[in-house]
C-alpha positions as CSV (number, residue, x, y, z in Angstrom):
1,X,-1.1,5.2,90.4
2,X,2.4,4.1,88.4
3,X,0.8,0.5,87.7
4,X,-2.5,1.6,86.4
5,X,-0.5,4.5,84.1
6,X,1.6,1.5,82.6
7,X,-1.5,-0.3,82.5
8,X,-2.7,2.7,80.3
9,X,0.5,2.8,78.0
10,X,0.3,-1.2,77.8
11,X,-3.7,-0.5,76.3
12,X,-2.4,2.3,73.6
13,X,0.6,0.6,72.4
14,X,-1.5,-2.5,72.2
15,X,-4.1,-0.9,70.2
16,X,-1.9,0.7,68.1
17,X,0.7,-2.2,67.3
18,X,-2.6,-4.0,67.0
19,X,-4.5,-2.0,64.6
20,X,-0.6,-1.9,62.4
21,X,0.2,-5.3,62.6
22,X,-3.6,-7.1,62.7
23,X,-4.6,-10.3,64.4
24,X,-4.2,-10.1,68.0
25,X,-6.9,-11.2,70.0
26,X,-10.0,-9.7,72.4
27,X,-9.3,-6.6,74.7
28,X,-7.5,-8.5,77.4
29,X,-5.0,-10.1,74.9
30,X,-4.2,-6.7,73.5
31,X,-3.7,-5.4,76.6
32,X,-1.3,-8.2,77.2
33,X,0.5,-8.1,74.4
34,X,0.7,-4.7,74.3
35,X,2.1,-4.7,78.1
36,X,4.9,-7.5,77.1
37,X,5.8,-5.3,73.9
38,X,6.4,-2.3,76.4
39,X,8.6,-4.7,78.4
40,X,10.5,-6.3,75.5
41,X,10.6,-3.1,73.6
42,X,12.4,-1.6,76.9
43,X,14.4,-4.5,77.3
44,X,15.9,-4.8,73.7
45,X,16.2,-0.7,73.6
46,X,18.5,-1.2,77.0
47,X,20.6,-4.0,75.4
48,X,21.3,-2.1,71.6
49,X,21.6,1.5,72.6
50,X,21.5,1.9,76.2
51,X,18.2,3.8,76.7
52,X,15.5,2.6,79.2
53,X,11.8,3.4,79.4
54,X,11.6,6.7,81.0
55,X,8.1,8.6,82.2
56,X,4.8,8.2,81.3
57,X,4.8,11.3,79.0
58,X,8.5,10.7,77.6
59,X,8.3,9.9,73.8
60,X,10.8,7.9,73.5
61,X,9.1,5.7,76.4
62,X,5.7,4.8,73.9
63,X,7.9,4.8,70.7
64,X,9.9,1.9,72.5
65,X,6.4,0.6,73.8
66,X,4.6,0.7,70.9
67,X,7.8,-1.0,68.9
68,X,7.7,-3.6,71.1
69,X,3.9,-4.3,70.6
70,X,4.6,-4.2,67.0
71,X,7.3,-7.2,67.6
72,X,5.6,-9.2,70.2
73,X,2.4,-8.7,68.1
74,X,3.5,-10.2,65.1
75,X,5.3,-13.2,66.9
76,X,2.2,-13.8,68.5
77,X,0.7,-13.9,65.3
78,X,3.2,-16.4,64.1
79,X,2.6,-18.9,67.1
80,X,-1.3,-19.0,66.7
81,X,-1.8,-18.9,62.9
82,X,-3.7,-15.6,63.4
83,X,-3.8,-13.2,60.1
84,X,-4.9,-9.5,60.1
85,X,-8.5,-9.0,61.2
């Protein structure tokens, strides 16, 4: 039940970095994208101020998420030429 609720937080902050930041691609992509920015956003959050990705329903855990799909949004962006849609 974990995976499929990250799977779930993965799809929101994927959306919502998407529908911020533009370009993207089709559902899977956001999902993707949004998955990695939940990883990297943890990652980077661990590394500059010591706080990790706590529970599904912790704020902090989709404000990191949804931070890290803004950033791994807009690199993707970057590396395929892709503008806001």
């Amino acid at each position: 039940m974990m995976f499929i609720s990250w799977l779930v937080l993965g799809l929101i902050a994927g959306l919502i970095a998407k529908a911020v930041v533009g370009g993207g691609g089709n559902w899977l992509i956001t999902i993707l994208l949004g998955i990695l920015g939940a990883v990297v956003g943890g990652w980077i959050a661990s590394l500059l101020f010591n706080i990790s990705l706590g529970g599904f329903w912790n704020p902090i855990t989709w404000i990191i998420a949804i931070l890290g799909g803004f950033l791994v949004t807009f690199l993707y962006n970057k590396l395929t030429g892709r503008t806001r849609a």
